[in-house]
Backbone bond lengths (Angstrom), bond angles and torsions (degrees), N, CA, C in turn:
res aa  C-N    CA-C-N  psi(-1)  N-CA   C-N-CA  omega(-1)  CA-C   N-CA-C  phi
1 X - - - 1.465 - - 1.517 109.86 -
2 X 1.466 118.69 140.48 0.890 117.75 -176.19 1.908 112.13 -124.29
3 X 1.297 116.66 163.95 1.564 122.36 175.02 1.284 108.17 -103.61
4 X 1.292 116.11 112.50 1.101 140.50 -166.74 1.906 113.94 -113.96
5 X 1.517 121.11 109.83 1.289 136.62 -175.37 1.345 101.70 -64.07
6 X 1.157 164.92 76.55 1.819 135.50 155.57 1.112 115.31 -65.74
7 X 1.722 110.89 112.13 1.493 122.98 171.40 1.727 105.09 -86.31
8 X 1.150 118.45 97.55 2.005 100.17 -170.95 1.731 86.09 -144.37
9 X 1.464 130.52 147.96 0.926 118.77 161.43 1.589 113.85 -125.69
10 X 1.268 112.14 39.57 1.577 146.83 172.12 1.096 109.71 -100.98
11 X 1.480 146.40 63.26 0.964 142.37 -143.47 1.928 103.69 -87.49
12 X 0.856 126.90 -10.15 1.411 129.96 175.40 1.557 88.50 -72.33
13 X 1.602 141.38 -59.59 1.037 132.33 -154.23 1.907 88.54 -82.49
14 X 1.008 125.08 -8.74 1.855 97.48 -167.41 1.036 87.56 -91.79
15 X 1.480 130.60 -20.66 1.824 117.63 -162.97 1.527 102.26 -76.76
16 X 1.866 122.88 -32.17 0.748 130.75 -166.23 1.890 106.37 -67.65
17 X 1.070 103.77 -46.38 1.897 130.83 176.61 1.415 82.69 -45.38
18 X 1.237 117.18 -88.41 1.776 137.20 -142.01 2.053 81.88 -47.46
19 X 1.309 122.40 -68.49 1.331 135.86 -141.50 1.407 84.33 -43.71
20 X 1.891 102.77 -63.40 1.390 117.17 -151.83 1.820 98.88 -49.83
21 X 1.559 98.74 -49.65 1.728 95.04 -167.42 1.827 115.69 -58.22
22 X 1.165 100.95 -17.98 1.452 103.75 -170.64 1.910 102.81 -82.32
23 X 0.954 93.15 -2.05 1.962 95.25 -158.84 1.879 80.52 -105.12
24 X 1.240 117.23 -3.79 1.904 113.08 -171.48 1.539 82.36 -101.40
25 X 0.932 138.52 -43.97 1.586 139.50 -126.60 1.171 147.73 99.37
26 X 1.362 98.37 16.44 1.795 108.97 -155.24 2.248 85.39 -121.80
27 X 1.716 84.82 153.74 1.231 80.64 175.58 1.886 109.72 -125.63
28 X 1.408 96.07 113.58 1.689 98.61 171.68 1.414 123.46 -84.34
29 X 1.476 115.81 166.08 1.000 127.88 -154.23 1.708 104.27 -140.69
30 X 0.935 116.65 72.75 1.780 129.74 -165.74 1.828 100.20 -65.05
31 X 1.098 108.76 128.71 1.480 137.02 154.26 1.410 124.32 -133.32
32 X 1.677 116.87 155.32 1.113 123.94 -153.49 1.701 114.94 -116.63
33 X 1.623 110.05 -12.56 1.384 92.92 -152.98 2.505 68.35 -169.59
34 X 1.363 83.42 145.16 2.124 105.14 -160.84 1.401 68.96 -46.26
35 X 1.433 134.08 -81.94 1.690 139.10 -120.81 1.714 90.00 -63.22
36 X 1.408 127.87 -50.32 1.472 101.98 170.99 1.390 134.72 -69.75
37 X 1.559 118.81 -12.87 1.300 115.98 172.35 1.610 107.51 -81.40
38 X 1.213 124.88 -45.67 1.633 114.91 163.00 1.830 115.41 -31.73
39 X 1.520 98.84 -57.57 1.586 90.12 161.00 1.440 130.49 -53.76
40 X 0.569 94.13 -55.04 1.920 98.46 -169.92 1.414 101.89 -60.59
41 X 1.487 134.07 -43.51 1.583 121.03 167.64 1.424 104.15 -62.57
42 X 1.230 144.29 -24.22 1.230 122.45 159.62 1.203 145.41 -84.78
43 X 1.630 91.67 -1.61 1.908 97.40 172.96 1.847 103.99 -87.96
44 X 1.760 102.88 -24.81 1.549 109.28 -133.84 1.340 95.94 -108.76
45 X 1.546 123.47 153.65 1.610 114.19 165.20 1.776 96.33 -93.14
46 X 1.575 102.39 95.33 1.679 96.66 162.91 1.734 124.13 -95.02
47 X 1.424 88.94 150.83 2.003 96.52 -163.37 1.683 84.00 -96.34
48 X 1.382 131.94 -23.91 1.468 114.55 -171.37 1.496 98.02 -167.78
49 X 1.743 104.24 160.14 1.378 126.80 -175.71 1.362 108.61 -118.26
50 X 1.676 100.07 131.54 1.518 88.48 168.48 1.772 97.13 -124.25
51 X 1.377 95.87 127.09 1.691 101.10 -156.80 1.771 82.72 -104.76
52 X 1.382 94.11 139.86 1.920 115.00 167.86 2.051 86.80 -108.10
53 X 1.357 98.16 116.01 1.721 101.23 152.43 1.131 136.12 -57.71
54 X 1.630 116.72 -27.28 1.511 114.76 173.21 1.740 105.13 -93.60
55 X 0.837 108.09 134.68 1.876 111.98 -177.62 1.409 96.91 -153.41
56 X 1.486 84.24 132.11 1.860 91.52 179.72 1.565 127.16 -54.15
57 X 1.737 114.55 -8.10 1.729 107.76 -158.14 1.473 102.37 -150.04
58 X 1.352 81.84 26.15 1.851 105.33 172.38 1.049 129.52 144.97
59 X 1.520 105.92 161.98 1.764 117.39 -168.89 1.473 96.87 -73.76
60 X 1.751 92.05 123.09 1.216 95.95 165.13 1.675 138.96 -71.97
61 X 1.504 106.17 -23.34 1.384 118.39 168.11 1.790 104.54 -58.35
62 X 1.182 146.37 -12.07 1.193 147.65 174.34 1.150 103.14 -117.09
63 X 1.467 148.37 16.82 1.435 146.36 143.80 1.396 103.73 -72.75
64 X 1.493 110.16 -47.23 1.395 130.60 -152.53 1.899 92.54 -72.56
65 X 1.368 100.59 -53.42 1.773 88.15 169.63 1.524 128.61 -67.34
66 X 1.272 102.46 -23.90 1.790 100.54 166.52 1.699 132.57 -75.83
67 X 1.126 82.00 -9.40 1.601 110.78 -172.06 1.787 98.20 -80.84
68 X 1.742 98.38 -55.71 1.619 116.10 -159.28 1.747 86.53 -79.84
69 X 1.327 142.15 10.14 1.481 136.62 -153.37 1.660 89.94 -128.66
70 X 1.412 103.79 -58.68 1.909 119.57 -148.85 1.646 81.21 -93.72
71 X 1.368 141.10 -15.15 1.476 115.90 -161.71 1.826 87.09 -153.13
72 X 1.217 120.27 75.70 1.222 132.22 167.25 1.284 100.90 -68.04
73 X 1.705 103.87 121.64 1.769 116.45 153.06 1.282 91.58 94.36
74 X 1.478 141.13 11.26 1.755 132.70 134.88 1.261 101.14 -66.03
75 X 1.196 127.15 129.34 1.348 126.59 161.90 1.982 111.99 -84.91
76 X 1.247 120.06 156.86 1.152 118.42 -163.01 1.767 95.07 -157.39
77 X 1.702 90.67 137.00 1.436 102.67 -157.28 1.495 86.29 -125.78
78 X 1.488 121.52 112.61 1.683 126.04 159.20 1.464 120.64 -54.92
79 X 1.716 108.60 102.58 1.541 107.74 161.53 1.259 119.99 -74.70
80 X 1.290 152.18 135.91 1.572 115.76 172.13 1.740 91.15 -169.11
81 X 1.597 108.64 168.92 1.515 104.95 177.77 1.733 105.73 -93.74
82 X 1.377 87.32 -10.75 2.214 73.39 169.88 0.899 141.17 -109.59
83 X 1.412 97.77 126.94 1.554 125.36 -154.19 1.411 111.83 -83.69
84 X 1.105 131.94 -15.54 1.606 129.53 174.89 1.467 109.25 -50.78
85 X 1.598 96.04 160.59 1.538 113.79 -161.17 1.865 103.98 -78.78
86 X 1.146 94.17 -30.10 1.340 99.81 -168.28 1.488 118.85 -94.34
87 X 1.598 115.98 -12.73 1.958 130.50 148.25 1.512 100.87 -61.29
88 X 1.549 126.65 -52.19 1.517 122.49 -176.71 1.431 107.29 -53.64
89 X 1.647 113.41 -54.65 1.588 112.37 -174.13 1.844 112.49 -55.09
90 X 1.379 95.33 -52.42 2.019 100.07 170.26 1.476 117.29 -31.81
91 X 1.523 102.64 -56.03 1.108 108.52 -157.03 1.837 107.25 -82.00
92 X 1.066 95.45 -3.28 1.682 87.14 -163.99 1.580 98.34 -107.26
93 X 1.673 110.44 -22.57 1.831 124.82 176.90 1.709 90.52 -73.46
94 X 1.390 131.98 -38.26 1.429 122.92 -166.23 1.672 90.09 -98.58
95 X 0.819 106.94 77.89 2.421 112.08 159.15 1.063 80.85 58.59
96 X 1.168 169.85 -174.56 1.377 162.12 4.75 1.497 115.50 -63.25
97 X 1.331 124.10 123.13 1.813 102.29 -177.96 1.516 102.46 -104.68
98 X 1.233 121.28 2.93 1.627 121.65 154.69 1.307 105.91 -159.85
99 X 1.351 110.74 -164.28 2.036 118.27 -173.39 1.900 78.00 -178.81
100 X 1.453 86.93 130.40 1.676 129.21 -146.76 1.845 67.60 -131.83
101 X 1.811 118.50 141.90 1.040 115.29 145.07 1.681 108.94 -125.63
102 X 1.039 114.03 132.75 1.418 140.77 172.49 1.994 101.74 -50.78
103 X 1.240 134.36 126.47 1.767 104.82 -6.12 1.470 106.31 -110.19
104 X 1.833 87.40 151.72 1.361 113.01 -148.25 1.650 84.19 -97.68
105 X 1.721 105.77 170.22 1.513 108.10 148.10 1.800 93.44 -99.37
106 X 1.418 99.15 152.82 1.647 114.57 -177.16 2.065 87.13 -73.85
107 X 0.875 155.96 -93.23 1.519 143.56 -145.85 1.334 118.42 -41.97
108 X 1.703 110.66 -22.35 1.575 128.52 151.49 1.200 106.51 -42.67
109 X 1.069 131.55 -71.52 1.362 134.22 -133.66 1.810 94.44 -104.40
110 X 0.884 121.28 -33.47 1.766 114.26 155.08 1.119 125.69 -53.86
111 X 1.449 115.25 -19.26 1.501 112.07 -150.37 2.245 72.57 -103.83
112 X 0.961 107.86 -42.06 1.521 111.62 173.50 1.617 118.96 -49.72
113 X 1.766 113.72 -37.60 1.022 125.11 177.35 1.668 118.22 -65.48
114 X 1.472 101.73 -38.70 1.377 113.08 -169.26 1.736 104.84 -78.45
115 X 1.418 127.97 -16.97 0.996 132.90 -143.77 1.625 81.12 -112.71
116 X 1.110 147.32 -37.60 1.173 161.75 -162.63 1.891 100.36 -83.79
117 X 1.161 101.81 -66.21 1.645 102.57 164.98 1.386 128.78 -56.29
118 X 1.386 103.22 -50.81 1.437 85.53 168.51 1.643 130.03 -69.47
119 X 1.823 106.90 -19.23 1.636 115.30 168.26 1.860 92.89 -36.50
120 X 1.234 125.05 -55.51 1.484 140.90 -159.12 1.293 117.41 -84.85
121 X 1.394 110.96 -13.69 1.633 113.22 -174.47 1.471 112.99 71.19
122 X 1.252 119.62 31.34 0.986 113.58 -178.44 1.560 125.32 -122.17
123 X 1.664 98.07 11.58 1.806 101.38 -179.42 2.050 104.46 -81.53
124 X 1.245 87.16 177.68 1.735 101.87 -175.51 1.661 88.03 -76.10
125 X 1.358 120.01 129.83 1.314 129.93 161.01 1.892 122.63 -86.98
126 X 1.672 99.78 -21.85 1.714 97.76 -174.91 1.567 100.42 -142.09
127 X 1.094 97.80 126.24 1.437 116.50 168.84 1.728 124.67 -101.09
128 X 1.330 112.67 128.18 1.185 110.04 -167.05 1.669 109.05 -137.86
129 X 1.426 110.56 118.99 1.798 101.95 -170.49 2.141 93.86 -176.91
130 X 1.681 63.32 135.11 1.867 87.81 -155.30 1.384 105.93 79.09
131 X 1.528 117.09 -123.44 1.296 121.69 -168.49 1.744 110.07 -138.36
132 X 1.477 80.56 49.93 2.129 92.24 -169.63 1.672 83.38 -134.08
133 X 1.592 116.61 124.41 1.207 123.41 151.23 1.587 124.29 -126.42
134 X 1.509 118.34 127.81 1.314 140.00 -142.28 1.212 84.03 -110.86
135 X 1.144 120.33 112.50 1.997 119.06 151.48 1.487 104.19 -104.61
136 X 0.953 132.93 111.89 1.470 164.99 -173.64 1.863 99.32 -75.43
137 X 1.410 112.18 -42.41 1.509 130.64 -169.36 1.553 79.62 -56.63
138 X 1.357 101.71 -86.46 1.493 128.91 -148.92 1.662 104.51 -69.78
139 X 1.002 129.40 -36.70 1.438 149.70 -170.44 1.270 110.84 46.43
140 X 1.627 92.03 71.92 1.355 131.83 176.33 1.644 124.17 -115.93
141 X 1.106 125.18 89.20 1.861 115.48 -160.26 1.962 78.79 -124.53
142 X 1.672 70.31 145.23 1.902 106.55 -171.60 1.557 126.18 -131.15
143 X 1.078 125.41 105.89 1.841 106.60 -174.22 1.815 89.23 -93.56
144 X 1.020 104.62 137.47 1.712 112.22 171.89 1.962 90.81 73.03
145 X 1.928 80.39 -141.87 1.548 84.94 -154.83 2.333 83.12 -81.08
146 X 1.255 118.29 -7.24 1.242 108.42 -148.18 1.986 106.64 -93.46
147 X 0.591 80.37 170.42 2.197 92.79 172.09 1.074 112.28 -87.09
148 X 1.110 112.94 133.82 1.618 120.05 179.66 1.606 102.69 -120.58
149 X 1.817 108.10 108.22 1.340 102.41 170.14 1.528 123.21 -71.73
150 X 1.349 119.29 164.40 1.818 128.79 -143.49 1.109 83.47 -155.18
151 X 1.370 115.24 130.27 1.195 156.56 144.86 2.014 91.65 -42.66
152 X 1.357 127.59 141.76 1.358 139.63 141.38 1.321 102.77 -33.49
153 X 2.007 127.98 -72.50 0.631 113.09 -167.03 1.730 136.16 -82.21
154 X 1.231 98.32 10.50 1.634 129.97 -152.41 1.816 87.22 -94.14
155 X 1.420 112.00 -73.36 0.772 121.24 -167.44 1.703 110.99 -54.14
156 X 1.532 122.89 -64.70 1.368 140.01 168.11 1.976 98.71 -37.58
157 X 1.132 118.44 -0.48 1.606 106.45 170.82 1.522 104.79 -120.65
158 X 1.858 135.14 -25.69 1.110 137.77 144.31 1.240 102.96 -40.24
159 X 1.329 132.58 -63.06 1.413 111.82 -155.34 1.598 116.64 -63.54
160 X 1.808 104.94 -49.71 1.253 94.10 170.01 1.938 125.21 -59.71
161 X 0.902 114.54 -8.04 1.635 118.00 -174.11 1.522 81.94 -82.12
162 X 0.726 152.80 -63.25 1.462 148.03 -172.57 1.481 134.81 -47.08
163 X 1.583 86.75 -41.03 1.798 105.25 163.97 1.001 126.71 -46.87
164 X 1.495 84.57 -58.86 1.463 91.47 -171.30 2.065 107.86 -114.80
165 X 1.356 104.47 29.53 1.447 110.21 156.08 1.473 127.01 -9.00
166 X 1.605 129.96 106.84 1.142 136.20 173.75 1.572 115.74 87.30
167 X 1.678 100.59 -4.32 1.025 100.50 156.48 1.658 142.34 -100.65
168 X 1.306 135.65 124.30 1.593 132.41 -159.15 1.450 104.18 -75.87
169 X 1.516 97.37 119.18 1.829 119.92 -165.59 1.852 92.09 -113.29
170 X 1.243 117.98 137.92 1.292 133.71 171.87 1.714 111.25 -69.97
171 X 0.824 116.29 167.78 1.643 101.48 171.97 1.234 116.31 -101.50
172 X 1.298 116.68 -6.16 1.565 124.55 164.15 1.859 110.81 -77.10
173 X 1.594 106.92 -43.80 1.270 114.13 150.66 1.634 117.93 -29.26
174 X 1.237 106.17 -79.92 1.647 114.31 -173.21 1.395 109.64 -69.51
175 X 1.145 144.12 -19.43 1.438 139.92 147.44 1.581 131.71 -39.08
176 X 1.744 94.43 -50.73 1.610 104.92 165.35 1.727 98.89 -77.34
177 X 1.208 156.13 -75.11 1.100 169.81 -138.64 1.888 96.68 -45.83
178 X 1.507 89.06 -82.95 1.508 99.79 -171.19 2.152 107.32 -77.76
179 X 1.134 128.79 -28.85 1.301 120.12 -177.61 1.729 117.91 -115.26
180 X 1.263 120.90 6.98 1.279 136.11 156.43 1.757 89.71 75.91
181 X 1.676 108.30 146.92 1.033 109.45 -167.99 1.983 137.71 -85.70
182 X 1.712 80.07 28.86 1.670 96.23 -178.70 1.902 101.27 -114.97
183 X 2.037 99.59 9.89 1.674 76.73 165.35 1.196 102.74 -98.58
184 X 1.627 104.35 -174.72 1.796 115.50 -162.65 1.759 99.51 -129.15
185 X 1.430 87.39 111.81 1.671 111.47 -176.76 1.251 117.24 -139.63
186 X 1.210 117.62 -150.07 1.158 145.81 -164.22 1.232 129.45 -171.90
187 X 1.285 141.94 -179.76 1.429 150.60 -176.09 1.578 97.28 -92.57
188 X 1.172 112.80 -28.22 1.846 126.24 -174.99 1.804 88.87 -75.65
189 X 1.281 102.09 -39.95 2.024 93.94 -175.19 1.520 113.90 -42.16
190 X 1.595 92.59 -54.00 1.497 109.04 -167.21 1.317 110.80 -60.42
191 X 1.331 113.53 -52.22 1.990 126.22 168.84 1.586 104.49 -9.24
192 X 1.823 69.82 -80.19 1.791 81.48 -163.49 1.798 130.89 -53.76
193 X 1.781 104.43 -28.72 1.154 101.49 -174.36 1.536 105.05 -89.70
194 X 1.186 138.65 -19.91 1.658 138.21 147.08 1.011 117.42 -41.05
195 X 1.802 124.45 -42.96 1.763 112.19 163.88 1.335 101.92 -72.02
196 X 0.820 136.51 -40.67 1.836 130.21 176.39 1.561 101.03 -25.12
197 X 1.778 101.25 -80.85 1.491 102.66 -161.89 1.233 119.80 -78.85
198 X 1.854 125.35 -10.17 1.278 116.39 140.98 1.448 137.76 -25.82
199 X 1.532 104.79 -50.22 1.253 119.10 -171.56 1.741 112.24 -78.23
200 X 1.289 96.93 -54.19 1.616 112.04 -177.72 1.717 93.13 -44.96
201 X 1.728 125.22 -69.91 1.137 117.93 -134.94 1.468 103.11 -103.03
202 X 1.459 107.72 0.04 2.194 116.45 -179.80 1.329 91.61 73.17
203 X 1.492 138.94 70.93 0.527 106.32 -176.65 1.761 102.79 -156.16
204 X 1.375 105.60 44.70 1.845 154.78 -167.81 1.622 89.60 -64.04
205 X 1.578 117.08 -60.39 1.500 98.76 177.39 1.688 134.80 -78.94
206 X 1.691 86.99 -26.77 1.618 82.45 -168.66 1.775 100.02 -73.40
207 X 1.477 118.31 -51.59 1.855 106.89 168.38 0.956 123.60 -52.81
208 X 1.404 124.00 81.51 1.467 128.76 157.44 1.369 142.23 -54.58
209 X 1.233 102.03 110.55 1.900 103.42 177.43 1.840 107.51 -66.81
210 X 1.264 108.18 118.21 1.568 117.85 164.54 1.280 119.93 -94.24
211 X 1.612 131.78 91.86 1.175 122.60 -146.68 1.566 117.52 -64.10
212 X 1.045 113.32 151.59 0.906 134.27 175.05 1.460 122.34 58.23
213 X 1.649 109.37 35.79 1.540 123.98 -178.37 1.203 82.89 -136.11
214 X 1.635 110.12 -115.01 1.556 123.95 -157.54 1.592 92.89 -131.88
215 X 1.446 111.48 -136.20 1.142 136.44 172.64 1.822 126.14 -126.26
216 X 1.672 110.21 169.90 1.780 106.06 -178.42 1.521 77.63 -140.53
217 X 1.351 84.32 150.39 1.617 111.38 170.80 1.829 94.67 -102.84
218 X 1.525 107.06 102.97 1.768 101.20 160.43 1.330 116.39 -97.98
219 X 1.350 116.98 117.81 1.261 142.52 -171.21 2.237 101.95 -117.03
């Protein structure tokens, strides 16, 4: 789990951020306007920023350097609606460790989050719920005291179900996610290897079929 800043002063979109992050495991910390997010990195131990560029009480491209100056080694990821080439270049020459353009899909921008933490070492490496524990480090997964052997490709689709836990992934989604988008599948790929690790790990209720999309891992 990680501590997560939301700088957004769109508050329909931060509630949406905060909900989504809380349903991963991560816990955010919503602000509206720079002068409270300057606070909150100084009350708070934050693992990541999610910076909105437009803010009512200042430029955010100069938050983003006080931030990358006064709080070395938060990484900070630009949400924002501007899309020009030359806001992306700003933002990424002033600390930025990505630039997200609005509007996003939310499993985007997790999958950005996770990629950002681990740049830092700072994502969840082991997951543990029911009687299945996933070490991600070691890539070692166990139901009880015993090992459960994994398929390459078995496993590489646990992990992403985990990532992004509780969240509803398409199976074209989880195809690109876990097998990168130069393997050759199908929606039938995904089927079969979800009854796989159903079976292997008991685990029929928590992988949920969402009809006629993909599946959610509820954790």
């Amino acid at each position: 789990m990680a501590d997560i800043l939301i700088i957004e002063d769109d508050r329909r979109i931060s509630d949406l951020v905060y909900r989504t992050l809380a349903m991963t495991g991560h816990q955010g910390f919503p602000v509206f306007t720079g002068r409270e997010a300057l606070s909150a990195l100084e009350r708070n131990r934050i693992d990541l920023v999610l910076l909105d560029i437009g803010l009512p009480d200042m430029d955010g491209f100069q938050l983003l350097q006080q931030i990358s100056r006064e709080f070395a080694g938060v990484p900070v990821i630009c949400v924002t609606a501007r899309d020009e080439i030359s806001d992306r270049v700003k933002g990424l020459r002033g600390g930025a460790e990505d630039y997200i353009v609005k509007p996003f899909a939310m499993e985007e921008l997790l999958a950005r989050i996770q990629v950002a933490l681990r740049r830092f070492h700072k994502e969840q490496s082991v997951f543990c719920f029911r009687d299945v524990e996933v070490d991600l480090a070691g890539g070692a997964v166990k139901k009880g005291n015993d090992l459960v052997e994994l398929t390459n490709r078995e496993y590489e689709l646990l992990k992403v179900l985990l990532l992004n836990k509780n969240i509803a992934l398409s199976r074209e989604r989880l195809l690109d996610l876990a097998w990168g988008m130069d393997f050759y599948g199908d929606g039938r790929t995904v089927d079969v290897h979800i009854r796989r690790l159903r079976q292997k790990l008991g685990l029929e209720k928590e992988i949920r079929t969402i009809f006629k999309y993909g599946y959610r891992l509820e954790v």
